[in-house]
DRENGU-470832 format. One record per residue (C-alpha): residue number from 1; residue in three letters; x, y, z. Coordinates in pm, 1 decimal. Example, Ala and Ser with C-alpha at 12.3 -4.5 7.8 and 13.67 -1.06 7.14 Angstrom:
BEGIN
REC    i   aa        px        py        pz
REC    1  Ala    1230.0    -450.0     780.0
REC    2  Ser    1367.0    -106.0     714.0
***
This chain:
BEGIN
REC    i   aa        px        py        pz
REC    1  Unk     811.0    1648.1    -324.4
REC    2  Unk    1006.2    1839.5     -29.0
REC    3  Unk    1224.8    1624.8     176.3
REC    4  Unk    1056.0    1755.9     463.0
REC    5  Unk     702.0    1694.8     388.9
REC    6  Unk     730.3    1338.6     352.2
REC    7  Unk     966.2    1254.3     608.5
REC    8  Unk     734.1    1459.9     861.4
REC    9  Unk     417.5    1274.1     703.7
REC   10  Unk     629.9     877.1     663.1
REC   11  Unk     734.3     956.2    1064.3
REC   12  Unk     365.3    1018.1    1180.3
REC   13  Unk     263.3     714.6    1002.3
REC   14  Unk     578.9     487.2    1207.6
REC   15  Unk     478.3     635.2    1509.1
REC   16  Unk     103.5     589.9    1505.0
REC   17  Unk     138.8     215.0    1377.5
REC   18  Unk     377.3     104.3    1612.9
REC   19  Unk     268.0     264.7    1911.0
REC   20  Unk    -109.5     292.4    1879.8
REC   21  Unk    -265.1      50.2    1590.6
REC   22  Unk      -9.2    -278.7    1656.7
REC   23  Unk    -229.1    -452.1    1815.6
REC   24  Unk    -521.7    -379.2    1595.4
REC   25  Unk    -321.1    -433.4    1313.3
REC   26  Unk    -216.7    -786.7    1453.5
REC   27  Unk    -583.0    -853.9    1508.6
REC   28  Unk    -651.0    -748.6    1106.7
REC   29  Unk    -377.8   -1035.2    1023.0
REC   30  Unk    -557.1   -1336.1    1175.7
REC   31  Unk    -884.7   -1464.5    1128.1
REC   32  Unk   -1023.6   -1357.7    1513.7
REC   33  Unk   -1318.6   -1213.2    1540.5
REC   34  Unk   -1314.3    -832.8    1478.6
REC   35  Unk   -1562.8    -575.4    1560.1
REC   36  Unk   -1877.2    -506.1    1368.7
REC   37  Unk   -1667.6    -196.7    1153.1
REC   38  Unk   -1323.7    -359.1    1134.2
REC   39  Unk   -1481.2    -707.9    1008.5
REC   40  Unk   -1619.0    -429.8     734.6
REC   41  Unk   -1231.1    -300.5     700.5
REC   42  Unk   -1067.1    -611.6     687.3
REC   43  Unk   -1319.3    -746.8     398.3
REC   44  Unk   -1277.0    -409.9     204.3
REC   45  Unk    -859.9    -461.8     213.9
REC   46  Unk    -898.3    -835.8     127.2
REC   47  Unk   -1128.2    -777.5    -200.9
REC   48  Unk    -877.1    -471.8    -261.0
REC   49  Unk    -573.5    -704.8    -227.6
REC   50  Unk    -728.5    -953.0    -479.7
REC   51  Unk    -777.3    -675.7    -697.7
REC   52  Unk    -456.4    -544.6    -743.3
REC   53  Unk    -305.5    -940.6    -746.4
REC   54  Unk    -531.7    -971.2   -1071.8
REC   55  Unk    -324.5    -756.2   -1237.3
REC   56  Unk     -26.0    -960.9   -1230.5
REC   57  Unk      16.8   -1261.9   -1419.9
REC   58  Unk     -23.8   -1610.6   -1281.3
REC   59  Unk     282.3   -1696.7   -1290.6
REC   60  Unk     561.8   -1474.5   -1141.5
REC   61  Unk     869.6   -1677.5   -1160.1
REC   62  Unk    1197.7   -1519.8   -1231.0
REC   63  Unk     972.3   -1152.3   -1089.7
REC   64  Unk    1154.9    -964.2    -856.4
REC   65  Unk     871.5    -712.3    -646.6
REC   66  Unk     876.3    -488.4    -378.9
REC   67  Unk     551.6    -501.5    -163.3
REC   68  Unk     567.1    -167.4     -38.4
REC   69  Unk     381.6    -118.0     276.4
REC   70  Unk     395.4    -449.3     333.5
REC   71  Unk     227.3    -504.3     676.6
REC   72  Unk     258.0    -831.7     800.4
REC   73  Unk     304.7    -932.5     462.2
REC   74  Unk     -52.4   -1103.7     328.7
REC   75  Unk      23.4    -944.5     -24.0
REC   76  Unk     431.9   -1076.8     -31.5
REC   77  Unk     310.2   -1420.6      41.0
REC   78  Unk      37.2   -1447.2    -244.4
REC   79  Unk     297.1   -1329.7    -465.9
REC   80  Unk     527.7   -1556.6    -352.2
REC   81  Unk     325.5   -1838.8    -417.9
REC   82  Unk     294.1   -1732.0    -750.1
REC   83  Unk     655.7   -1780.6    -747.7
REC   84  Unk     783.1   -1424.9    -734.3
REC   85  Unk    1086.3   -1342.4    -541.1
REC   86  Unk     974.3   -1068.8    -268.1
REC   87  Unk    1118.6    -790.2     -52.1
REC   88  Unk     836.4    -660.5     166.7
REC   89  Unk     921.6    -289.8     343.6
REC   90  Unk     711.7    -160.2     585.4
REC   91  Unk     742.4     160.0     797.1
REC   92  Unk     683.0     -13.1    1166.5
REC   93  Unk     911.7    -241.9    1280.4
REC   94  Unk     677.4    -381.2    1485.0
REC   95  Unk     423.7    -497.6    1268.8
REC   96  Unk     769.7    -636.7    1003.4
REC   97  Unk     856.6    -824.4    1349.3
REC   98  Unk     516.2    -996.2    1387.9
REC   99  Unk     446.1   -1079.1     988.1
REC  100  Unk     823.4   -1276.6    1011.6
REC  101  Unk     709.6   -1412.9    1306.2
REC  102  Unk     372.3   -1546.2    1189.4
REC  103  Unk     536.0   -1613.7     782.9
REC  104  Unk     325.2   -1941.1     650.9
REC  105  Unk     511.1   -2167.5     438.2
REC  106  Unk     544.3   -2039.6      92.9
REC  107  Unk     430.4   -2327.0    -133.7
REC  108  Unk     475.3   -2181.8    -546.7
REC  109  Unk     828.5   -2173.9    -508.7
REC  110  Unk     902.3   -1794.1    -467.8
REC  111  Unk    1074.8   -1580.6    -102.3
REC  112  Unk     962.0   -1343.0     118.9
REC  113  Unk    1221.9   -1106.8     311.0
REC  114  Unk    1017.7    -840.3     510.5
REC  115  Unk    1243.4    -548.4     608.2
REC  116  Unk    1150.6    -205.4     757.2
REC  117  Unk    1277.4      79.8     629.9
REC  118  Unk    1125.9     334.2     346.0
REC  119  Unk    1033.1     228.1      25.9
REC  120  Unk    1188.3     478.3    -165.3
REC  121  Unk    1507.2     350.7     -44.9
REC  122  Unk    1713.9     312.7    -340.9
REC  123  Unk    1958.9      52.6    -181.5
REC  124  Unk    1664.9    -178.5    -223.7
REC  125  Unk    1710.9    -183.0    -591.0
REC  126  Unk    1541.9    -264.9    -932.7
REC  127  Unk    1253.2    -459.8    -905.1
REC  128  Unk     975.6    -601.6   -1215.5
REC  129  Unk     717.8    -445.2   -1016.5
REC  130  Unk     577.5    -267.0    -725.6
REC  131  Unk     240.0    -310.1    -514.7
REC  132  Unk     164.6     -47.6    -320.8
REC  133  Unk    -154.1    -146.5     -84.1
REC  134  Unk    -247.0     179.2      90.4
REC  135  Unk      76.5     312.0     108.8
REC  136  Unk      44.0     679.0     -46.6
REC  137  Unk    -305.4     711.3     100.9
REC  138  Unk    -182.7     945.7     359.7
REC  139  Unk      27.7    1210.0     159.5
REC  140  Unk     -83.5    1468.9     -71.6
REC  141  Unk    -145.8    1439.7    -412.1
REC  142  Unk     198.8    1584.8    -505.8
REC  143  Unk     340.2    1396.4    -255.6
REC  144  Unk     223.2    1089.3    -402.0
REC  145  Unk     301.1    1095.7    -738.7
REC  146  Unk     656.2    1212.6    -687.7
REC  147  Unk     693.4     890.7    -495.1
REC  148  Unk     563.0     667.6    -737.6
REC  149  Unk     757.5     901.0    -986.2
REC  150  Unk    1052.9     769.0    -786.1
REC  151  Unk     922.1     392.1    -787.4
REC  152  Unk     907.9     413.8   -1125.2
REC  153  Unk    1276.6     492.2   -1178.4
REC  154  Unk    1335.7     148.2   -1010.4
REC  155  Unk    1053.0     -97.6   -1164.1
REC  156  Unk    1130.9    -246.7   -1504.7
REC  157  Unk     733.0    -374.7   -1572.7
REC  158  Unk     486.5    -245.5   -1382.7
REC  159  Unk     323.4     -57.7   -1032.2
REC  160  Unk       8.1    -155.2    -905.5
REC  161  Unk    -135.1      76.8    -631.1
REC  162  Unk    -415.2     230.3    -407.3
REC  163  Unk    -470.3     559.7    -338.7
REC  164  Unk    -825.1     763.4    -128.8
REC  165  Unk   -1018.9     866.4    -436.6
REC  166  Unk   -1210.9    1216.2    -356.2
REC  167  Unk   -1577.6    1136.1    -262.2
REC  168  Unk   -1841.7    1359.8     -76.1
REC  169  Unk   -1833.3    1065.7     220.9
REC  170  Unk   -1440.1    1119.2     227.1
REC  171  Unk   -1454.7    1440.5     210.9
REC  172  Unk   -1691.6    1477.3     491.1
REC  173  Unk   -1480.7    1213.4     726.4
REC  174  Unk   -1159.2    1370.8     668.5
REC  175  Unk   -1342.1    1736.5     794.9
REC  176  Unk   -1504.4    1556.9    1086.6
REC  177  Unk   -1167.3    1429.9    1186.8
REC  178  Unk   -1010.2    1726.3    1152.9
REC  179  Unk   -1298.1    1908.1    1411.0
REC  180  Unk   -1286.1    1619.7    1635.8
REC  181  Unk    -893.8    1507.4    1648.9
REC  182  Unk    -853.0    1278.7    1868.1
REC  183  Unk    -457.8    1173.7    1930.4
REC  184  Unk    -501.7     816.7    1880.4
REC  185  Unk    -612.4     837.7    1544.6
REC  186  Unk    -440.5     751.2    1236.7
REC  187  Unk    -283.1     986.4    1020.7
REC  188  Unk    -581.7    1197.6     767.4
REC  189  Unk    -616.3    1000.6     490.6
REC  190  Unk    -576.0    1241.0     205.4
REC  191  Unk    -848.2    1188.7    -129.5
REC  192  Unk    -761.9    1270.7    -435.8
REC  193  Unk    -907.9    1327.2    -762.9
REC  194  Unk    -857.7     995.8    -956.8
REC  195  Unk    -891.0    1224.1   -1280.1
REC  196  Unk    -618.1    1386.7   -1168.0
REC  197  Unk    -394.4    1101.8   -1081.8
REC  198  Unk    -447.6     995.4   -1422.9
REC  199  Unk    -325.9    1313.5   -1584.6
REC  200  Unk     -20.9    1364.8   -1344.4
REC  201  Unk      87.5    1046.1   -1389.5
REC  202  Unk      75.3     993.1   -1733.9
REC  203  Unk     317.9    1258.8   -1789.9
REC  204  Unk     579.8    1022.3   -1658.3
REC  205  Unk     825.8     908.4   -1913.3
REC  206  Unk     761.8     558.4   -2081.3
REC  207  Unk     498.7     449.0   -1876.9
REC  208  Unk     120.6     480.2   -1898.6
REC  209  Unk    -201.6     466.1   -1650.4
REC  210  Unk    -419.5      89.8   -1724.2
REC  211  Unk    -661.9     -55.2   -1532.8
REC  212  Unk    -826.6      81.3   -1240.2
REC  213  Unk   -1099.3     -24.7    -980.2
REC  214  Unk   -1294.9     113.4    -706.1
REC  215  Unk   -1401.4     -77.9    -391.5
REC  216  Unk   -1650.3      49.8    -191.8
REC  217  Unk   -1740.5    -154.4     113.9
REC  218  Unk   -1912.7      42.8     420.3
REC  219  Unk   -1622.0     197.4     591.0
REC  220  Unk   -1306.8     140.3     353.9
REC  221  Unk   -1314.0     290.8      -2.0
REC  222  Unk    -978.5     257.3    -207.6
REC  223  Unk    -910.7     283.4    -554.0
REC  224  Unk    -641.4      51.9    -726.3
REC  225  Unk    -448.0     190.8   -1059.6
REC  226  Unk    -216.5      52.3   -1213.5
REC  227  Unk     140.5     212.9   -1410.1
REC  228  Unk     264.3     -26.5   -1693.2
REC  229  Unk     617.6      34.0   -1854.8
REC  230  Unk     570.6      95.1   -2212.0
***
C-alpha cells in the first residue's frame, strides 16, 4: 500500500462525510423516516451489522475491539452490551461528535470511547478483534488488504469485515458514476473479487479466511468475511 494512495483516498472519504453526508448520516442513526432508497440502505447495513455481530461470541467480557469505521457507533454499543470493552474510530469528527452525543446507556456491562482519527493508528493498540463495517469499501483491492494486513498485526483473535464484492450491477453503477460525477457524491465504491480476497488474504501469516455472507437488499450489496487467528 503507498502512503499516498490511502491518505489521498482516507482524506476524500473525511471530507465528503463531514461536509456533504452529516446530515444524512445523522438521519441513518435514528429511526425517522427516510426516503423510499435510504429506508432500503439503512435495512441492508442493519441485517449486515447483525451479520458480522454473529460471528462473535455472546459473551465478550474481558474483549478488547476496535470498531473501525465506527459511525455514530450502532456496532460499539451492541458489542458493548455484550460486555466488550470498545474503542470506536471513525474518520469524521463530526459524525464521532454526534454518536457521543446521542450514546444510549450501555446495559451488558462493557465501554464505548468513540475517537476520530485512522484506524491504522498504531497508538490505538492491541485489540481481540476488529469489525470493520464498510470501512475498506472505498480503496482498492491492494489497498485493502494491506490494511487489514496491518489490523492484523494488532488483533490477537479475530477481524470481521465488509468489503463491495464485484457484481455486473456494481460494476455497472460504479461506470455510471464515473460518466455522470456529480461532486456531492460519495467516494466510488471499489468491488472486488471475493475469490480474490480469499486468496490474498490467506497468505497472511497465522491467520485464515472463515465465514462469509452476502447481503443483497435493492440498493446496498456488501459482503462480510471474516480473518480468525490460528
Amino acid at each position: 500500500m503507498t502512503d499516498t494512495s490511502y491518505t489521498q483516498r482516507r482524506s476524500e472519504i473525511q471530507t465528503y462525510f463531514d461536509r456533504t453526508a452529516l446530515d444524512a448520516w445523522k438521519r441513518f442513526a435514528s429511526d425517522k423516516p427516510l426516503s423510499f432508497v435510504r429506508a432500503k440502505v439503512r435495512a441492508g447495513r442493519d441485517e449486515m451489522r447483525s451479520t458480522m455481530l454473529s460471528y462473535l461470541p455472546p459473551d465478550l467480557s474481558g474483549w478488547r475491539i476496535l470498531d473501525a469505521g465506527c459511525g455514530s457507533g450502532a456496532m460499539a454499543v451492541e458489542l458493548a452490551n455484550r460486555g466488550a470493552d470498545v474503542i470506536g474510530i471513525d474518520l469524521s469528527p463530526e459524525i464521532v461528535r454526534f454518536g457521543m452525543e446521542n450514546l444510549p446507556h450501555i446495559t451488558g456491562g462493557g465501554t464505548v470511547e468513540l475517537i476520530s482519527g485512522d484506524m491504522l493508528d498504531p497508538m490505538l493498540g492491541q485489540f481481540d478483534a476488529v469489525m470493520a463495517m464498510d470501512s475498506v469499501i472505498h480503496y482498492r483491492q491492494e489497498d485493502a488488504v494491506e490494511a487489514l494486513s496491518a489490523l492484523a498485526e494488532r488483533t490477537t483473535r479475530k477481524i470481521v469485515f465488509t468489503f463491495a464484492p464485484r457484481t455486473p450491477l456494481l460494476v455497472t453503477m460504479r461506470a455510471v458514476g464515473k460518466t455522470f460525477p456529480r461532486k456531492d457524491r460519495a467516494p466510488f465504491i471499489v468491488p472486488v473479487s471475493p475469490q480474490l480476497m480469499t486468496e490474498r488474504l490467506n497468505t497472511l501469516d497465522e491467520w485464515n479466511v472463515g465465514r462469509t455472507r452476502r447481503v443483497k437488499r435493492p440498493f446496498y450489496i456488501s459482503q462480510a468475511m471474516e480473518l480468525v487467528r490460528t
